[in-house]
C-alpha positions as CSV (number, residue, x, y, z in Angstrom):
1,X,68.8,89.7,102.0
2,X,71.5,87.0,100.7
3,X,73.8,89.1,102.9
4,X,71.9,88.7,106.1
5,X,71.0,85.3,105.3
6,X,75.4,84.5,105.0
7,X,76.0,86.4,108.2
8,X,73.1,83.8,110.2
9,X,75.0,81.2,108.6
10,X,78.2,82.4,109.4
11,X,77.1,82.8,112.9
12,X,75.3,79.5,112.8
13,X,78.9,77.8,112.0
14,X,81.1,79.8,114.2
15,X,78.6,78.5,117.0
16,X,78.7,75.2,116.2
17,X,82.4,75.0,116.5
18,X,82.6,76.7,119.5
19,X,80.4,73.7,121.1
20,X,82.0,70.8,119.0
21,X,85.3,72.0,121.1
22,X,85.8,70.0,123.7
23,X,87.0,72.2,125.8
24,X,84.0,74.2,125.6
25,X,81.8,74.4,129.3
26,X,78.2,75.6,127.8
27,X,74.9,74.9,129.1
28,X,71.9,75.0,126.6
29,X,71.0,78.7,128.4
30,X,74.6,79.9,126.7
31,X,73.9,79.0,123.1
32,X,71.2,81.5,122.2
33,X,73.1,84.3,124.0
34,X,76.8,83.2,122.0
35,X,74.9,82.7,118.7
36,X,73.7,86.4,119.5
37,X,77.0,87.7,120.3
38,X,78.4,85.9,117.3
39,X,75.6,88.0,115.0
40,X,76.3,91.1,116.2
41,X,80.3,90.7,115.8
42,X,79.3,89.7,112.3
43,X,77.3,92.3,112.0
44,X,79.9,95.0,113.0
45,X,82.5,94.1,110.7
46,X,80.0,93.8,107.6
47,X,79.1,97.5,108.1
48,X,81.8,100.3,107.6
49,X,82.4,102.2,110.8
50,X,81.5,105.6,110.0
51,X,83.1,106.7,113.7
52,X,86.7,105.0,112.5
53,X,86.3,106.3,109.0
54,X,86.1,109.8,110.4
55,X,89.2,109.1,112.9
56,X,91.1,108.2,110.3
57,X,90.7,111.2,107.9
58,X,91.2,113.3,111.1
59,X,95.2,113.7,111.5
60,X,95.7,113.0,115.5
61,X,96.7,116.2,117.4
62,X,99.4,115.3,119.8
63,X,100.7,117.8,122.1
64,X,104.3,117.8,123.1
65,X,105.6,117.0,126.3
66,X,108.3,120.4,126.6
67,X,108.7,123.4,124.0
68,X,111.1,122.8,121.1
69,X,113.1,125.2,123.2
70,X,113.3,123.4,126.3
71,X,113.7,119.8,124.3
72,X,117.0,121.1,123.4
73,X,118.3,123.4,126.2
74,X,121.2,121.2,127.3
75,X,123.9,120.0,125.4
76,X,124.1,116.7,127.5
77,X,121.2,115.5,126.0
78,X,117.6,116.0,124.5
79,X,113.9,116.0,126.1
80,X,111.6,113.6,124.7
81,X,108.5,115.5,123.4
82,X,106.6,112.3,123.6
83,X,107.2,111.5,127.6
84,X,109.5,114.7,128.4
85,X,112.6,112.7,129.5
86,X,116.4,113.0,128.6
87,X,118.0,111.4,126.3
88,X,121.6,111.5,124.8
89,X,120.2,110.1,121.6
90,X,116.4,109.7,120.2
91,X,116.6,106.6,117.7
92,X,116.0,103.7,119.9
93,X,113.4,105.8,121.9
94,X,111.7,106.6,119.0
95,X,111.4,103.1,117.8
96,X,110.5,101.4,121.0
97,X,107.2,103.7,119.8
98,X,107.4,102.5,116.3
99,X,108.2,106.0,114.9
100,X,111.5,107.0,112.8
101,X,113.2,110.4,112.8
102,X,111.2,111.8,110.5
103,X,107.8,110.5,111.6
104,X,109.0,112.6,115.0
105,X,109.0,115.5,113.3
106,X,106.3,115.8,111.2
107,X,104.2,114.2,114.3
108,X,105.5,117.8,116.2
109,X,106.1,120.1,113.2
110,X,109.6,120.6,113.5
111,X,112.5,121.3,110.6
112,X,114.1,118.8,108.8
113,X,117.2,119.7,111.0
114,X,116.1,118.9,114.5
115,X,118.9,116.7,115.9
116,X,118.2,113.3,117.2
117,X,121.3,112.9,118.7
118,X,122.6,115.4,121.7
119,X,125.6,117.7,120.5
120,X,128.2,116.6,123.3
121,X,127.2,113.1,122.6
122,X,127.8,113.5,119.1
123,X,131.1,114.8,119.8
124,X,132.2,112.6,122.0
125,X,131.5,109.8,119.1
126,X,132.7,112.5,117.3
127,X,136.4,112.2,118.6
128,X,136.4,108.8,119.6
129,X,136.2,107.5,115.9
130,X,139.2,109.7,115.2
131,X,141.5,108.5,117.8
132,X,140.7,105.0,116.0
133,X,141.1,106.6,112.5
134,X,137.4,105.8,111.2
135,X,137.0,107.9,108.7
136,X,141.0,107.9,107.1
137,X,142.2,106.4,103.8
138,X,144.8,103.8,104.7
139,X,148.3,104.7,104.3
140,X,150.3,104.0,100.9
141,X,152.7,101.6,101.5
142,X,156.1,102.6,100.5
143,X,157.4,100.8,97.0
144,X,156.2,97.4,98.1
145,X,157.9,96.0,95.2
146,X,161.3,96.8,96.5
């Protein structure tokens, strides 16, 4: 009962506030139907959800957009299972849907060697950072002592 009794409180407070704002436009016909409102949104969150509790112990099923097959048919880039589009590389795609590389493949059941980046792309990057000499230990200088 004290739990009931908190929750009319609660809802008695919240109500007031709303009308000591002076922003607040209420005629006295509002007040019963907020202070309602305010209950049942009390209400609500006191009990446990037993619809949200089951959705959460439920993995989502989330079907791909293209076959693993088709999603890396081209070398120029890869399909997207989440919206089926082309991309050279997956990273800032799949963050702009706050998921990492790995999240991406559990979420569609692929191997732990799925690429994320497109293989002509990767090349490309591939021999650029070798014309700059990325990846090189710097030259020994001759006897600098002499």
């Amino acid at each position: 009962m004290t739990d009931m009794t908190n929750t009319i409180e609660l809802a008695a407070e919240l109500t007031v506030a709303w009308l000591g704002n002076s922003n607040t436009r209420a005629t006295t016909a509002d007040v019963p139907a907020f202070l309602q409102a305010m209950h049942d949104t009390l209400v609500k969150l006191e009990a446990p959800d037993t619809v949200a509790t089951e959705a959460k112990n439920e993995p989502e099923q989330h079907t791909p957009a293209v076959s693993v097959r088709k999603s890396l048919a081209s070398p120029d880039h890869i399909i997207s299972m989440i919206d089926g589009k082309p991309y050279r590389t997956l990273r800032r795609h799949l963050s702009g849907h706050g998921m990492t590389p790995d999240d991406y493949r559990q979420r569609y059941g692929l191997k732990a060697d799925y690429p994320i980046v497109a293989p002509s792309y990767s090349e490309s990057r591939r021999a650029m950072a070798k014309t700059i000499g990325l990846g090189r230990k710097p030259r020994q200088a001759a006897n600098v002592s002499e």
